[in-house]
LOSE-200886 format. One record per atom (N, C-alpha, C, CB): residue in one letter; x, y, z. Coordinates in steps of 0.2 Angstrom, whole numbers, plus 2048, in hexadecimal, padded with zeros to 3 digits. Glycine has a CB too. Layout:
N
AXYZ/...
END
This chain:
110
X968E31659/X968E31660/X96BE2B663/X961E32663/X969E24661/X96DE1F663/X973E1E662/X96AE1C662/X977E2065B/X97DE2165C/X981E27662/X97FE22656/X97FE2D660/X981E30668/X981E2C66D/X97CE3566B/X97BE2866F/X97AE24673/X981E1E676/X975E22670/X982E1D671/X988E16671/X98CE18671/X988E1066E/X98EE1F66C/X997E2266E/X998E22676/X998E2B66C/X992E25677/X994E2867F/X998E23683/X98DE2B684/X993E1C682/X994E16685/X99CE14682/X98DE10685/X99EE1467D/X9A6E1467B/X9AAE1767D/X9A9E14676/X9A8E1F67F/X9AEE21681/X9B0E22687/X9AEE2467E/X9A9E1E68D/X9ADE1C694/X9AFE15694/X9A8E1D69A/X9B0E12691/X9B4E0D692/X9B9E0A692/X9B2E0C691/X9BEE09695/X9C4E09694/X9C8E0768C/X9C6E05698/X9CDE0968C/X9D1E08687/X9D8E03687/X9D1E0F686/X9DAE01683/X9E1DFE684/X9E7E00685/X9E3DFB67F/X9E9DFF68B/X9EFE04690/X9EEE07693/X9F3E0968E/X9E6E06695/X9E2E0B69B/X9E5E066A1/X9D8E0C69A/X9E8E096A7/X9E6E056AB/X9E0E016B0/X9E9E086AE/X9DFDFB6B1/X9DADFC6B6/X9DADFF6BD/X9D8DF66B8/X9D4DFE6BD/X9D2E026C7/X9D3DFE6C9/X9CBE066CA/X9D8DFF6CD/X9DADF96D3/X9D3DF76D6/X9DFDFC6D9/X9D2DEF6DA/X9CBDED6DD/X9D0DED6E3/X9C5DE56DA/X9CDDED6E8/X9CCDEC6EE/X9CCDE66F1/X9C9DEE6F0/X9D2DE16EE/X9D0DD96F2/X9DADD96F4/X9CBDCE6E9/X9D6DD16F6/X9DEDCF6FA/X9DDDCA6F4/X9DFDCB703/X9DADC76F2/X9DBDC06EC/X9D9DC26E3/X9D3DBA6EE/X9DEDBF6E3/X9E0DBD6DB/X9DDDB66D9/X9E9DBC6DA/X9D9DB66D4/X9D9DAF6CE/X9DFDB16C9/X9D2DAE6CA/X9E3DA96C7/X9E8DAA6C5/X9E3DA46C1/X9F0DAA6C9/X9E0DA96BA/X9DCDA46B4/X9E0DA36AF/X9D7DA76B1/X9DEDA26A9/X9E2D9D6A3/X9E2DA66A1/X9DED9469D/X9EADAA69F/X9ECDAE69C/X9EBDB76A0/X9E8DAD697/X9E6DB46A7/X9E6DBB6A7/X9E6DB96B1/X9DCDBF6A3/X9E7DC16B3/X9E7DC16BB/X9E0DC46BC/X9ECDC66BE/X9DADC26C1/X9D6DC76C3/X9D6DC96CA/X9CFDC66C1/X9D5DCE6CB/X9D4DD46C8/X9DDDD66C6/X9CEDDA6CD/X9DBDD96C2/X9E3DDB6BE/X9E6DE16C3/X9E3DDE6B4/X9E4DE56C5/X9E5DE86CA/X9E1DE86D2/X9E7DED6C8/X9E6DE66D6/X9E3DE66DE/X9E6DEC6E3/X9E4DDD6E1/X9E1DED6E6/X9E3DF16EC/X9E3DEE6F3/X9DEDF76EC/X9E8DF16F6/X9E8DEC6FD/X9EADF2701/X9EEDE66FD/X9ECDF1709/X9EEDF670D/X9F4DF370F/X9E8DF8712/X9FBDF4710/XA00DF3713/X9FFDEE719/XA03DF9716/XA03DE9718/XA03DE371E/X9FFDDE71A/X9FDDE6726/X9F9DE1715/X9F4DDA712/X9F7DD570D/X9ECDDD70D/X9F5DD070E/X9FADC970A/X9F5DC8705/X9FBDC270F/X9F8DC86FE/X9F5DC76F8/X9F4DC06F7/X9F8DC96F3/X9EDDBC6F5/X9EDDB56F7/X9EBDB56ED/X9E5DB26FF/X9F1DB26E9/X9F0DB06E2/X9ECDA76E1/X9F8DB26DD/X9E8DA66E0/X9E3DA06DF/X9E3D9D6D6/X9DADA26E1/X9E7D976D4/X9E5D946CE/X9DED936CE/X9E8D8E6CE/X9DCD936C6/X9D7D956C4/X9D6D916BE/X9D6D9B6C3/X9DAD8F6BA/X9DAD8E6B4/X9DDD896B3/X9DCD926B1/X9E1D886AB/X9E0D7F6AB/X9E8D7F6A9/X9D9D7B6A3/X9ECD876A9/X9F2D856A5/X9F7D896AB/X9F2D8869B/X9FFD856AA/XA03D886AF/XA06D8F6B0/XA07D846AF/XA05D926B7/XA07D996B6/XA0CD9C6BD/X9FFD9D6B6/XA0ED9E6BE/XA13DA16C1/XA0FDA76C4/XA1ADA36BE/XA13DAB6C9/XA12DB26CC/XA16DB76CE/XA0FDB26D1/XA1ADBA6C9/XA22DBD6CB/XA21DC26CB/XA27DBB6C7/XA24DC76D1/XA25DCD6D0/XA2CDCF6D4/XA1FDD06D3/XA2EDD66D4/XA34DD96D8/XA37DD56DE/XA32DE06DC/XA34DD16E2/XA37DD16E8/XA31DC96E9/XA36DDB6EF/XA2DDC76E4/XA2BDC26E6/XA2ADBD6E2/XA25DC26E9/XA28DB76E2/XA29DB16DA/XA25DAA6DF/XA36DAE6D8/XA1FDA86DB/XA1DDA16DD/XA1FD9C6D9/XA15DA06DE/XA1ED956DA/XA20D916D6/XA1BD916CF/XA22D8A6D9/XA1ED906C9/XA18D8C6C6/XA15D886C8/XA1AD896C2/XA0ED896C7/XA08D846C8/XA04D846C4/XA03D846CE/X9FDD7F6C5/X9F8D7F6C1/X9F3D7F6C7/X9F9D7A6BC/X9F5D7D6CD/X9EFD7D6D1/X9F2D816D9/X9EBD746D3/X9EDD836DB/X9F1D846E3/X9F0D8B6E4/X9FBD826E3/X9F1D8E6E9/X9F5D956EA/X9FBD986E9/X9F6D956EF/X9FCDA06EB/XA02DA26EC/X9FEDA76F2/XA06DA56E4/XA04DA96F9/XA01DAE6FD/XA08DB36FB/X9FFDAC705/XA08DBA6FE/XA0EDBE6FE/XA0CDC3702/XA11DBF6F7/XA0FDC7707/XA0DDCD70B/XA11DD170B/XA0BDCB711/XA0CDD770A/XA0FDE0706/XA11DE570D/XA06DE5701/XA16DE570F/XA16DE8716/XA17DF0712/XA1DDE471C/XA19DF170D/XA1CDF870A/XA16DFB705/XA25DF6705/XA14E02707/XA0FE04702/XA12E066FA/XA0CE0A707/XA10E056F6/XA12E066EE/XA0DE006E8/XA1BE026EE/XA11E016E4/XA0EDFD6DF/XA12DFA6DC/XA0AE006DA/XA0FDF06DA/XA13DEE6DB/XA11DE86D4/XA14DED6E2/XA13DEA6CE/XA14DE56C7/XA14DDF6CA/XA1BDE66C2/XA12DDB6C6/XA11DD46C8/XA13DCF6BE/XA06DD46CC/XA13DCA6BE/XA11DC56B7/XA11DBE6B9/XA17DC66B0/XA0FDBD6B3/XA10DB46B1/XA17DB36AB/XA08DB16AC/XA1ADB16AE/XA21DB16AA/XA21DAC6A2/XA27DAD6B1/XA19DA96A6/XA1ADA36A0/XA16DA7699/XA15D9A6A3/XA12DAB69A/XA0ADAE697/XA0DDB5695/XA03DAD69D/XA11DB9692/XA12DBF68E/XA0ADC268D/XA17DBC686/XA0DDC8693/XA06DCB693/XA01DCD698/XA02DC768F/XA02DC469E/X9FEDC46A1/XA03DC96AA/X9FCDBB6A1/XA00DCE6AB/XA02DD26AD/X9FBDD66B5/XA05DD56A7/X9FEDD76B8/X9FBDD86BC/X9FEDDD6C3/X9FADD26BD/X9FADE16C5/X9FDDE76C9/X9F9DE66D0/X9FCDF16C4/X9FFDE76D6/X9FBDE86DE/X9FDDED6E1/X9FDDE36E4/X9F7DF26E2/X9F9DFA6E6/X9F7DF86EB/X9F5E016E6/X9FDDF96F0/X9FDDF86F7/X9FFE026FC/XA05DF06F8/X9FAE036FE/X9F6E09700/X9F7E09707/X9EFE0A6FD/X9F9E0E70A/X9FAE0E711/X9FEE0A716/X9F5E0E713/X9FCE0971E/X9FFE07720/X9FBE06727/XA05E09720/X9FBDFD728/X9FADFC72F/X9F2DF872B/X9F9E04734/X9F6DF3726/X9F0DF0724/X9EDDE972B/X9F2DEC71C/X9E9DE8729/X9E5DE172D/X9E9DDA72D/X9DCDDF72A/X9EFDDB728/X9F2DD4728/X9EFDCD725/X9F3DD372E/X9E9DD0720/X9E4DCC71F/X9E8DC7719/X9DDDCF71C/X9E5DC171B/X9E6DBB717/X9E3DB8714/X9E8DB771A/
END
């Protein structure tokens, strides 16, 4: 019974190449290897605020945007066009990161 038990609990859990569920923020921690949340949801108009976290240097490069290498600091960037939109760390193979930007007529939040 307790194996039943604990299949069940493996086999809602995600798997490798599952996508995450986009969260619902305007902010990024930009930590040592990883983005959180790895995917964000925003509304058209909202400006993605990425925050250093961590101890080693990282970038924020996507299609149409690019911060500088840092290790401390910010990056802001604002989504006027609804889509989805790949993100990485140019330096960190791997570290990767996706923004669904949904609708239109966001709050322009910062």
């Amino acid at each position: 019974m307790l194996a039943l038990a604990l299949s069940g609990c493996v086999a809602m859990a995600s798997g490798p190449g599952e996508a995450a569920a986009p969260v619902a923020t305007a902010e990024v921690g930009v930590r040592d290897n990883e983005f959180d949340p790895v995917a964000a949801e925003i509304s058209a108009g909202d400006t993605v605020t990425w925050t250093w976290q961590g101890d080693a240097d990282h970038n924020v490069v996507g299609n149409a945007f690019e911060s500088d290498v840092q290790r401390e600091g910010t990056f802001a960037q604002r989504f006027d066009e609804p889509g989805t939109y790949d993100y990485r760390c140019t330096l960190h193979g791997g570290m990767t990161a996706t923004i669904v930007v949904t609708g239109d007529g966001g709050t322009g939040g910062q």
